[in-house]
C-alpha positions in Angstrom: 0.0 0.0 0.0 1.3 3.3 -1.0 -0.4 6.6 0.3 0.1 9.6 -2.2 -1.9 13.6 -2.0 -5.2 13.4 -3.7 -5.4 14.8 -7.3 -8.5 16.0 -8.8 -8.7 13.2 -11.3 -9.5 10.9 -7.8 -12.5 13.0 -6.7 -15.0 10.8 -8.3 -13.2 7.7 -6.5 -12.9 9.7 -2.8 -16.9 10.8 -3.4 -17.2 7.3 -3.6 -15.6 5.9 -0.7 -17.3 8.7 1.2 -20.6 6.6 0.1 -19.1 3.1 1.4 -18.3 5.1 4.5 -21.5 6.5 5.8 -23.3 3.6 4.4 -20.9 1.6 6.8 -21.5 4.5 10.0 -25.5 3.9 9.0 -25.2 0.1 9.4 -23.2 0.0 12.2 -25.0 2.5 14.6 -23.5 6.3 14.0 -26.3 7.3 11.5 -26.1 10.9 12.5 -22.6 12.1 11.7 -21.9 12.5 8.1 -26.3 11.7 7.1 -26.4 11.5 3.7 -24.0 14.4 2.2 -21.1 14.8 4.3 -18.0 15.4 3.4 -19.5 17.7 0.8 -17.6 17.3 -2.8 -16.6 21.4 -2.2 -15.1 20.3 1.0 -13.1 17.5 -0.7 -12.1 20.0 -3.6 -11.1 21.9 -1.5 -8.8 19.6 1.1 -7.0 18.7 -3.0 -6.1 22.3 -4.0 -4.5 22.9 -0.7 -2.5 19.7 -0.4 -4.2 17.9 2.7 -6.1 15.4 1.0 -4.2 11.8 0.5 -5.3 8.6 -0.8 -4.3 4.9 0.1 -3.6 2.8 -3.2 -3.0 -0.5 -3.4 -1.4 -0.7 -7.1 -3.0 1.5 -9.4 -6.8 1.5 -7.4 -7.5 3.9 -4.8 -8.7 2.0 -1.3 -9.0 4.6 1.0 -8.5 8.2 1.9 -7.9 10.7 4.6 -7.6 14.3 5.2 -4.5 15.4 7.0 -4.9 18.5 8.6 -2.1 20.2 10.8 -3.3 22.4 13.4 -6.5 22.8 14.7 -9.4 21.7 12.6 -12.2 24.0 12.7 -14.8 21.6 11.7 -14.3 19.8 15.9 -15.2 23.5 17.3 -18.3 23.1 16.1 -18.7 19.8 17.3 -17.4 21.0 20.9 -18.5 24.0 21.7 
């Protein structure tokens, strides 16, 4: 497994795995965290043109993906305050 930053030709893949995701968090009792349209593609876009998105590969397919964020995350202020 490699892990490599996100391009904008992976989008459609990472939009993807975002689906398996919150399918998986629905089925396995945390239905209330991402719903039905979180991360939003903007979001994503976004985490790609500044260079915090990454994605794990095994060969030439893309298996999963992560946001690597340095600092302090703004989206957890919300969630804790």
């Amino acid at each position: 497994m490699e892990i490599r930053k996100t391009t904008a030709a992976d989008i459609d893949r990472v939009m993807e795995i975002y689906a398996l995701a919150r399918d998986f968090m629905v089925k396995t009792g945390n239905p209330d965290q991402w719903k039905t349209h979180k991360p939003q593609r903007a979001l994503i876009e976004k985490d790609v043109e500044i260079g915090q998105s990454f994605v794990c590969t095994e060969g030439e397919k893309i298996i999963g993906v992560l946001a690597f964020i340095c600092g302090e995350d703004p989206t957890y202020k919300v969630i804790y305050n």
